[in-house]
N, C-alpha and C positions, 0 to 999 in steps of 0.2 A: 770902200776897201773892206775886205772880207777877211777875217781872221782865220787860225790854223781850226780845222775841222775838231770838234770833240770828241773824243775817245770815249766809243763806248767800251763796258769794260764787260766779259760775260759774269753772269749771278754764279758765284760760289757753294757750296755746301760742305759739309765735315760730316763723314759716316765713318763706323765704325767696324773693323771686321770683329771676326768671330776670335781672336786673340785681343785685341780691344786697343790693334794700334790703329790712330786716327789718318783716316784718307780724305783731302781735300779732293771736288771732283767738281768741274764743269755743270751747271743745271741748263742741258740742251733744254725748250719749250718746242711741243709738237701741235702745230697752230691746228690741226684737226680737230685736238684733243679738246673737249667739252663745247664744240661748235654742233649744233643738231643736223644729221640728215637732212640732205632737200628733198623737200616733200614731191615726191613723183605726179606729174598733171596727167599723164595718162595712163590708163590701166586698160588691159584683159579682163573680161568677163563672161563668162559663160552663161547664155538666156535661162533665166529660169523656168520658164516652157519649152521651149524648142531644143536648149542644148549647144545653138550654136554660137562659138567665140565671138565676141563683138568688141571693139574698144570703145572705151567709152573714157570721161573725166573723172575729175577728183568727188564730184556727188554722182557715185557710181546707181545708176537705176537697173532695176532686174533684167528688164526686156528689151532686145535688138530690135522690135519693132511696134506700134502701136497695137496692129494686128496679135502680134503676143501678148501684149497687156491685157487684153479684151478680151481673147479666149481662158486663159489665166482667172480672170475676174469674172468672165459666162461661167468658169466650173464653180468658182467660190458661190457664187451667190444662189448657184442652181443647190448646192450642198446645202447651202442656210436653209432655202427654202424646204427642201427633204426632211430638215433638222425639227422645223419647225411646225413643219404642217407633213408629216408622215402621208397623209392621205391626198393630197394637191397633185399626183402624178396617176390616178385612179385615171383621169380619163383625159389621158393624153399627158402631153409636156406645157406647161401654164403658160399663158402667154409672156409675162414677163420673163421670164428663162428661152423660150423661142426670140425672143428680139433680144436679148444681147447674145446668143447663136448667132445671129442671124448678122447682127452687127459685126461681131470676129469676123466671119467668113468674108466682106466684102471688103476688110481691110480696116476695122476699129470704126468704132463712132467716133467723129472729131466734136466732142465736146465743146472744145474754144473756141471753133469756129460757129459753134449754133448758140452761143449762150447768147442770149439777148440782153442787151444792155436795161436795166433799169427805168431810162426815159424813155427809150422803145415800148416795152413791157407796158407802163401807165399809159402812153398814147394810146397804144390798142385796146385797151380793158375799156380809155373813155370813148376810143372810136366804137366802138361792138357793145357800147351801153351794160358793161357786166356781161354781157349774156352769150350762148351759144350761139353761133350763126347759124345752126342745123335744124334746130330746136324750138329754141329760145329758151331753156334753159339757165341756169345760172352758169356763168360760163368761168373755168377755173384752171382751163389749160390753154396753153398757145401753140397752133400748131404753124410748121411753115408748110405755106402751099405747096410751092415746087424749090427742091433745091434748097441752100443752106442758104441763103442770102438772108438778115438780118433788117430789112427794109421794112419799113408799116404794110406795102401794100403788097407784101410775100407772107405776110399774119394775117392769119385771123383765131380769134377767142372761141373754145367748145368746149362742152362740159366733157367730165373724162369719160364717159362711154360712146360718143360720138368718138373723140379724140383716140382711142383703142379700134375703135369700127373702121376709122382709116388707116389706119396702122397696120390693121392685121389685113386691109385691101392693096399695100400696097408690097406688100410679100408675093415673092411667087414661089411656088412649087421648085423643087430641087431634080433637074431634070439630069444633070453632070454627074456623071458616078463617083468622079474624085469628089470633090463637093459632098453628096451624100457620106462620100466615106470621111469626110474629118470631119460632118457633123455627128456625126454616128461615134467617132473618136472621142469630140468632147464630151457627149452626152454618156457616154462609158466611166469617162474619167470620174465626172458628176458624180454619176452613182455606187459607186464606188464605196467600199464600205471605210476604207481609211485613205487618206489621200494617197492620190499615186504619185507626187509632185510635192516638195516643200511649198510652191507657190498657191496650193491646191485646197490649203488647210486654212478654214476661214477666220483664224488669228496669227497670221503669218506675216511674222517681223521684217518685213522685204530690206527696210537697212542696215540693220546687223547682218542678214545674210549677204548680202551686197557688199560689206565691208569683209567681212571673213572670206569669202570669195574670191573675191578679184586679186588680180596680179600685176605688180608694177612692169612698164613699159620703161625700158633706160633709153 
């Protein structure tokens, strides 16, 4: 058996007006009041290369695509290089700065997908005895044969001039005028005597801008 329900009663107050007679008054509570905003899961952002809106999460990253990350980071690293060696573009564009060009243009280097595991890495160094397969040199790079695959027998071990001699054979010429034209683009941006791009400058705080940036999605 259940007894008569309890009466709640509302909290009271006493304020006082401006002649100083006392008003008793109801203290309504406004359940909003000192609960925090929910934190928005998706946001707006606009690429920090290209421009265009993208949405993205609560760890808002710069770039709508890997391809934009990569061109982004062909112009930083081409600027280092400027920065530091003034004289490196005398005779021509360095190799290193041509292969991440080169990388942007066919859609970013996938990084994750070619890192080699560790026990991978030691099997090949003890299969190719230390040394260059080319050569025989002391061998201190791992190249994949064909393709990204991660396998032993898609490695093999080369010292890094052999490792560079393939590299720059398996480049081809730029025969597409668009092509030519957005490498021509980055290579502009590069040289460039101040960045033309927040993302461009080679101490460039990508997640404070990324946060100042974006925009909540309700």
């Amino acid at each position: 058996m259940t007894g008569p329900a309890r009466r709640t009663e509302t909290p009271r107050t006493t304020v006082f007006l401006r002649d100083g007679t006392p008003l008793v008054v109801e203290v309504v509570e406004d359940p909003g009041i000192g609960r925090p905003l929910p934190t928005p899961s998706r946001y707006l952002l606009s690429c920090a290369n290209c421009g265009h809106d993208f949405e993205t999460g609560a760890r808002a990253a710069p770039y709508c695509s890997l391809r934009c990350h990569d061109v982004a980071k062909a112009v930083r690293d081409t600027r280092g290089r400027l920065r530091r060696d003034p004289h490196a573009f005398r005779d021509g564009v360095p190799y290193e700065c041509r292969i991440k060009i080169a990388h942007a243009l066919v859609g970013g280097y996938q990084s994750a997908r070619r890192a080699i595991p560790p026990p991978v890495r030691g099997a090949v160094k003890a299969r190719d005895r230390e040394r260059c397969m080319l050569c025989g040199a002391l061998g201190t790079e791992i190249d994949h044969i064909n393709g990204d695959s991660n396998e032993a027998v898609n490695l093999r071990l080369l010292c890094a001039p052999h490792h560079r001699e393939i590299t720059e054979q398996r480049l081809r010429p730029i025969t597409d005028p668009a092509t030519k034209h957005e490498y021509d683009a980055i290579l502009h941006r590069a040289l460039r005597t101040r960045p033309e791009r927040p993302c461009d400058a080679e101490r460039w705080d990508w997640r404070a801008w990324s946060l100042e940036n974006r925009r909540a999605l309700h």
